[in-house]
N, C-alpha and C positions, 0 to 999 in steps of 0.2 A: 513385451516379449519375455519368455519366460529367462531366468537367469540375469537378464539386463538391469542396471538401476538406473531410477529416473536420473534426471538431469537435476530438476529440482525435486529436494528432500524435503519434507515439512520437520525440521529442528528445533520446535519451541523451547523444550525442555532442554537442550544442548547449549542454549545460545546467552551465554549472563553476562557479555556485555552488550545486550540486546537493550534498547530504552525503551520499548515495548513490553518489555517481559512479564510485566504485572497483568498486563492487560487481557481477559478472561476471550475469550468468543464471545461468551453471553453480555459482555461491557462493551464490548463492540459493537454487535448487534443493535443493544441499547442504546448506544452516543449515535451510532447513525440513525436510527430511528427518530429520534431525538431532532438529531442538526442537520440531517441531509436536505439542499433545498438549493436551486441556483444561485451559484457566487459562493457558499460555501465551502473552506479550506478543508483538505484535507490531507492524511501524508499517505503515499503509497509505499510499501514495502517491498522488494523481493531477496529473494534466496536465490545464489546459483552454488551448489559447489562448494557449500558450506559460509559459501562470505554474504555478507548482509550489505544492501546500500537503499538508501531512504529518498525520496523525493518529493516535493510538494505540489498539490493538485489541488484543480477549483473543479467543481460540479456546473457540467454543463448543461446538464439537463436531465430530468429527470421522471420515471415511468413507475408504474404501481407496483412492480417486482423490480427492478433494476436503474442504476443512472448512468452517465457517461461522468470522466476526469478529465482533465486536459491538465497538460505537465506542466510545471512552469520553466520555460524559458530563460536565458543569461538574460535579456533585456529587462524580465521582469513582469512579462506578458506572460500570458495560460495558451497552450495550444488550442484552436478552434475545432481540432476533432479529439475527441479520445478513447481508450480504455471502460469499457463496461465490464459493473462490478454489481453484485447483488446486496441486499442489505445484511447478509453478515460479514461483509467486505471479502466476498472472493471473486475472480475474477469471472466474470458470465461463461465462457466458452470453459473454461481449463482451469473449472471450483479446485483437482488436486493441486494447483499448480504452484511454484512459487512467489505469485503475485498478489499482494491483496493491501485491504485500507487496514490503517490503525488508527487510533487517536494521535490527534494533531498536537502531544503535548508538549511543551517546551523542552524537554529533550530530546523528543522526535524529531520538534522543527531543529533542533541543534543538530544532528544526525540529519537530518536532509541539509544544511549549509554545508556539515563535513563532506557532503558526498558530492559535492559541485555538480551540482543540476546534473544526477545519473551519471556521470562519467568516473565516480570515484566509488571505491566500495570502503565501508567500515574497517579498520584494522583489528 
């Protein structure tokens, strides 16, 4: 609608203490082309609002354009349905949206422990 603003913003350049921030599209793209494959870790991002929270995901399966994520759980388990993403990690339905894959890098996954399994957002 015109005059409305999204919900999710796309803030790459805004965001430095983002642990993603180096990370290009096109290095993206790359690392999933790369390592997308069943059982494969990866961290899911999103945006609401300005605030960033991280989570870690297994590839549940996977298509010649797209694959599924499944979250990981408190127990330590992956859900058995999930989130479709395409290979430059944005989400299938809602590419503007604020959801997508980054590299799984050990500040990532440190940013997905701070955010206790999706219930916490980045300070």
């Amino acid at each position: 609608m015109p005059g409305k603003r999204p919900i999710f913003n796309d803030t790459r350049g805004g965001e430095p203490s983002s642990p993603d921030k180096e990370q290009s599209e096109k290095a993206i793209k790359k690392w999933l082309s790369a390592n997308v494959e069943v059982g494969a870790i990866v961290a899911i991002k999103r945006r609401q609002n300005g605030s960033l929270q991280y989570e870690r995901g297994m590839v549940l399966s996977v298509r010649p354009k797209n694959f599924n994520v499944g979250v990981q759980q408190r127990d330590g388990t992956y859900s058995e349905s999930g989130t479709t993403f395409d290979y430059a990690g944005r989400h299938w339905r809602d590419r503007d949206g604020g959801t997508q894959i980054v590299i799984p890098t050990d500040a990532v996954l440190a940013a997905c422990d701070a955010c206790d399994f999706g219930v916490a957002f980045l300070p």
